[in-house]
N, C-alpha and C positions, 0 to 999 in steps of 0.2 A: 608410469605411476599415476593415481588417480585420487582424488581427494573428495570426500563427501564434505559437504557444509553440514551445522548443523540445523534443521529444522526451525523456522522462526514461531514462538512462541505469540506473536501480541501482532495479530494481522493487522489492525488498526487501529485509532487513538484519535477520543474526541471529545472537548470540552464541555462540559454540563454547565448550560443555563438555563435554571427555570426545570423542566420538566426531565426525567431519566428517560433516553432515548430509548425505544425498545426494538427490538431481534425478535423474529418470529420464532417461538409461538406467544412472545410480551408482544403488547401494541407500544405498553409505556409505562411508565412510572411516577409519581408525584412523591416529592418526600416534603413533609409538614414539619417545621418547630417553630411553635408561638411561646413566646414568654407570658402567658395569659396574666392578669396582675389576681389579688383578691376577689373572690366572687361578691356579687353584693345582695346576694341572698335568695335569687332569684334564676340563678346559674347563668347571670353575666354579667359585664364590667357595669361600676359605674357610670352610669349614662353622658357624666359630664363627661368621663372619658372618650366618649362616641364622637365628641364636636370633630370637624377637618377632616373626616371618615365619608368615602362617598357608599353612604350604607343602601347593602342590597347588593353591591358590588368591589365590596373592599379587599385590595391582596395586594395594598400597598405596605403590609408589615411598620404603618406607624406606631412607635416606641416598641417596638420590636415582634408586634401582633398584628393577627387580620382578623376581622370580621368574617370574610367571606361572601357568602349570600344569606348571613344571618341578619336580621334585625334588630334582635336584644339578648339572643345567643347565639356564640357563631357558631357557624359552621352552612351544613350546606341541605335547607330543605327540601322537601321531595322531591324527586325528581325521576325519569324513565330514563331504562334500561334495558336492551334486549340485544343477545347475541354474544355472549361473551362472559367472565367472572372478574370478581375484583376481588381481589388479596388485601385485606388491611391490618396491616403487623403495627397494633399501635403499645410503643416500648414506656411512655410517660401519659399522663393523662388518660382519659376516657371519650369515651364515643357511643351515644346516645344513637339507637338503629329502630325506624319505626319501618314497617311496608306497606304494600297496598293487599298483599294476603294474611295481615292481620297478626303477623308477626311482630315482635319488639326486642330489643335486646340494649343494655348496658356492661360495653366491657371496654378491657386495657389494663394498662400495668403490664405489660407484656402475653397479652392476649392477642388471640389472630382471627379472625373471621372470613372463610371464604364463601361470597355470595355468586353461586350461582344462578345469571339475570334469567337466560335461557329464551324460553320465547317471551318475555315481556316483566317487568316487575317495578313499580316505583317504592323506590326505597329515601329516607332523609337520613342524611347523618349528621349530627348534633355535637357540637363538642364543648359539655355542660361543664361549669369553672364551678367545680362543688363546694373548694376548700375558700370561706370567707377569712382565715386567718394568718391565710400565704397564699404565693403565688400557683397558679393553676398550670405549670408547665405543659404543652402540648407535643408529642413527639411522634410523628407517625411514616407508614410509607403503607402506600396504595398502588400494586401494582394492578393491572389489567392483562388477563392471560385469556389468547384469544379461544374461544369453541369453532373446533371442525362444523363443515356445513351439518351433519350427520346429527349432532349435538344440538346445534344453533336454536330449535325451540322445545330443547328438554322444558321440563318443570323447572319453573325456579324453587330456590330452595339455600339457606346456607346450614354451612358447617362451621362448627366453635373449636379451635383450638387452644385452650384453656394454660394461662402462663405454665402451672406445675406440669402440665402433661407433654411439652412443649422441651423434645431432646436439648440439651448444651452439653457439648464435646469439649474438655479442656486439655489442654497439650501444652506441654514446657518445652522452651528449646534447648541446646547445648549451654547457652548461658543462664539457664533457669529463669529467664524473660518466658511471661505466658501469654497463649492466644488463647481463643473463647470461639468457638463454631455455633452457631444455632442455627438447629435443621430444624427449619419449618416445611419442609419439600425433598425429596432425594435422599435415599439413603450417603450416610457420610461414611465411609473407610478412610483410618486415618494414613496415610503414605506408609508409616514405618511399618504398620501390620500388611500391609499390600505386599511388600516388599520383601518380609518375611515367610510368603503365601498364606498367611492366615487369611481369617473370613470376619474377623473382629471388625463388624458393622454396625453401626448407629441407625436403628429406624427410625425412618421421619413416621408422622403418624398417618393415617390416611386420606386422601384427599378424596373430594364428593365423586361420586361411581359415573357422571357425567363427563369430569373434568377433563381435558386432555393431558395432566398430570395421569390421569388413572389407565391409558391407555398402552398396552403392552409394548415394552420400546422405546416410549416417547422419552423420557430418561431427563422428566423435566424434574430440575432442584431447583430451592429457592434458598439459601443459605446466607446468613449476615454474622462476619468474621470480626473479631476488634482483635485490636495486638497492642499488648504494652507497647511503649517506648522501648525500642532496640529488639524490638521481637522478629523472630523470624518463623513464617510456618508456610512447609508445603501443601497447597490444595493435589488429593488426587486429581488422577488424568478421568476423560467418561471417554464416553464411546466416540467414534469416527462417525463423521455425518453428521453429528450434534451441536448447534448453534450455541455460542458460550460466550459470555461475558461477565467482566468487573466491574464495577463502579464503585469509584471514591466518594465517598458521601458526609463523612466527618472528619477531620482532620486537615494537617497541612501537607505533609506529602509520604507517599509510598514507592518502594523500588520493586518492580515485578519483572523477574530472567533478566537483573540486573539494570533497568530502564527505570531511572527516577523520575516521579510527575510530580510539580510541586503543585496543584490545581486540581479540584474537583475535574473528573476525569471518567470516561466508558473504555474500555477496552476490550476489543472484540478479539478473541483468544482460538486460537487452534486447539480444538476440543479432545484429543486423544495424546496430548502432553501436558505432564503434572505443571504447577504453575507454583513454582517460590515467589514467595513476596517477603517483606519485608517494612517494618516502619523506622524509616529514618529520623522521624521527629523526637520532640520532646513532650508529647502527650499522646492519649490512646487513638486510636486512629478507628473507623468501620468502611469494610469493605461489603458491599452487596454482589453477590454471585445468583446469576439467573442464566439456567441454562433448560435446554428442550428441544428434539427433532423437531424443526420446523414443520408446520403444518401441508404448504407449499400450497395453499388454494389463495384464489381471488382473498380480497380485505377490501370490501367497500366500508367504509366507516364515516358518522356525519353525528358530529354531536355527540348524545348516549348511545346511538345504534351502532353495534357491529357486523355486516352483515357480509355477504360474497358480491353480491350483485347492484347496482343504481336502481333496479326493479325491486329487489328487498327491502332498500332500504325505503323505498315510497311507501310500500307495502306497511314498515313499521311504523311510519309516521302514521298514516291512514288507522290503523289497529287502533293504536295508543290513542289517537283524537275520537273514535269510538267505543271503544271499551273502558282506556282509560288504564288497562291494566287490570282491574278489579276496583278501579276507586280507589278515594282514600278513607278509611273508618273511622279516621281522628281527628279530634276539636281543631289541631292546628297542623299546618305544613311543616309548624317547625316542633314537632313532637317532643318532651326531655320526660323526665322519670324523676323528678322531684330528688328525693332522697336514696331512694333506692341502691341496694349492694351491686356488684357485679351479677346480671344473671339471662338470661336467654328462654326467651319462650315461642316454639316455632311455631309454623301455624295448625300444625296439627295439636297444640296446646299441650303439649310436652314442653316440661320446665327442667334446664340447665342451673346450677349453680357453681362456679370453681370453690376449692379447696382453698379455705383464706391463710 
């Protein structure tokens, strides 16, 4: 008589400090929350608030915020980019976006931007504290999703994911405890319709015709999950060969194929079995799912350059100390929009507005 085991769901398990480790085709992830205090008119703190701050390079989170590489607004002035896209899924606050192709953008509140760098682009991003009569909460996540060599000096360019346009999947459990899916990447099929053979899918929306999200196969999702307290919900299974992971990013702790973490936490998942999870706490919990056929080339990477080769990457430095990128068009490195609504204007002068 013989006995099969069953298949291990969570190949690996590794604790988050600082930055979310990434699985190709992610390099990595950053996830931001500043308690920003009162703006003071000018879309940053009170200056008296700046004392003890080593400004220009602050991400010591004193009284519970950073600076960054801002000076009187944080965040993080212009800077080069080439070889790669950044995802910035910002759920609280705003983020002020200037470039060196003459681009601008102000968004957030659950707005998404993916900027593809491509062959070269300096971008700044700004994260302007608009409101003087409350706190300016900042809430963000930046992933970096790498381009095949093939890609690597597309056009830069981004694309606006605009909060209303922007899928949320709601599902109740057996206890009427509810989860919350947001597909910002990969179509979502919820288990039970899978399981019934239905085809009841959730479109994510499109992602830039560069991207290695866009690539037939590649089977890249990017999905962030919250669950009540006491909630339970199965993520579908993807395909075989697809690099797949969790990360705990809010909360105190989660049980997934029955394996409780009490710690912000990655979990590198076998991609062709559905994955239950579960929140054991007493408040709402956000899991981030980032999955994708790995690309499987070289990753030379230095700084902002992502590149295959030590010869590319010189190459980028070399461009960028010559070209520059395109320059920058504007009075200051650290660019913001005054007053201004949510709104996007790219560089072919085509203007975005979201649905308030």
């Amino acid at each position: 008589m013989t006995t099969t085991s069953k298949p291990s769901l969570i190949q690996s398990a590794h604790a988050i400090e600082g930055r979310l480790p990434g699985l190709d085709p992610f390099i990595f992830g950053a996830y931001h929350q500043d308690l920003y205090p009162k703006g003071n008119g000018k879309l940053g703190p009170d200056p008296a608030l700046l004392k003890g701050r080593d400004i220009g390079m602050d991400f010591g989170r004193q009284d519970g915020w950073s600076m960054y590489h801002g000076d009187d607004v944080p965040g993080f002035p212009a800077h080069p980019h080439r070889g790669f896209e950044t995802v910035t899924i910002v759920r609280k606050g705003l983020v002020d976006h200037a470039d060196s192709l003459g681009a601008t953008a102000r968004y957030g509140e659950g707005d998404v931007q993916w900027l593809t760098t491509g062959a070269g682009v300096q971008h700044g991003e700004m994260f302007p504290m608009v409101h003087e009569d409350k706190g300016n909460t900042l809430d963000l996540f930046q992933l970096w999703l790498n381009l095949p060599a093939k890609s690597k000096m597309a056009p830069p360019d981004f694309t606006m994911f605009w909060a209303h346009d922007i899928p949320h999947v709601v599902q109740t459990d057996a206890q009427g405890r509810r989860s919350e899916v947001e597909v910002i990447a990969g179509d979502y099929v919820p288990v039970d319709a899978a399981a019934a053979g239905g085809s009841v899918a959730t479109k994510a929306l499109r992602p830039p015709s560069d991207s290695w999200a866009s690539e037939p196969g590649a089977d890249v999702a990017i999905w962030i999950v919250r669950l009540e307290p006491g909630a339970s919900l199965t993520l579908p299974a993807a395909s075989a060969g697809i690099n797949r992971a969790v990360y705990l990013t809010s909360g105190k702790t989660v049980t997934v194929d029955g394996h409780r973490f009490d710690q912000r936490v990655m979990l590198v998942l076998r991609s062709d079995l559905p994955v239950p999870m579960r929140n054991e706490g007493d408040e709402v919990i956000e899991v981030l799912l980032l999955q994708g056929k790995p690309i499987g080339e070289p990753v030379a990477a230095r700084g902002p350059f992502v590149m295959n080769s030590e010869q590319e990457l010189v190459q980028a430095m070399r461009d960028y100390q010559r070209t520059q990128f395109g320059g920058w068009p504007w009075p200051s490195h650290a660019h913001t929009h005054g007053k201004e609504k949510r709104f996007a204007r790219h560089p072919d002068g085509r203007v975005e507005t979201p649905r308030e």
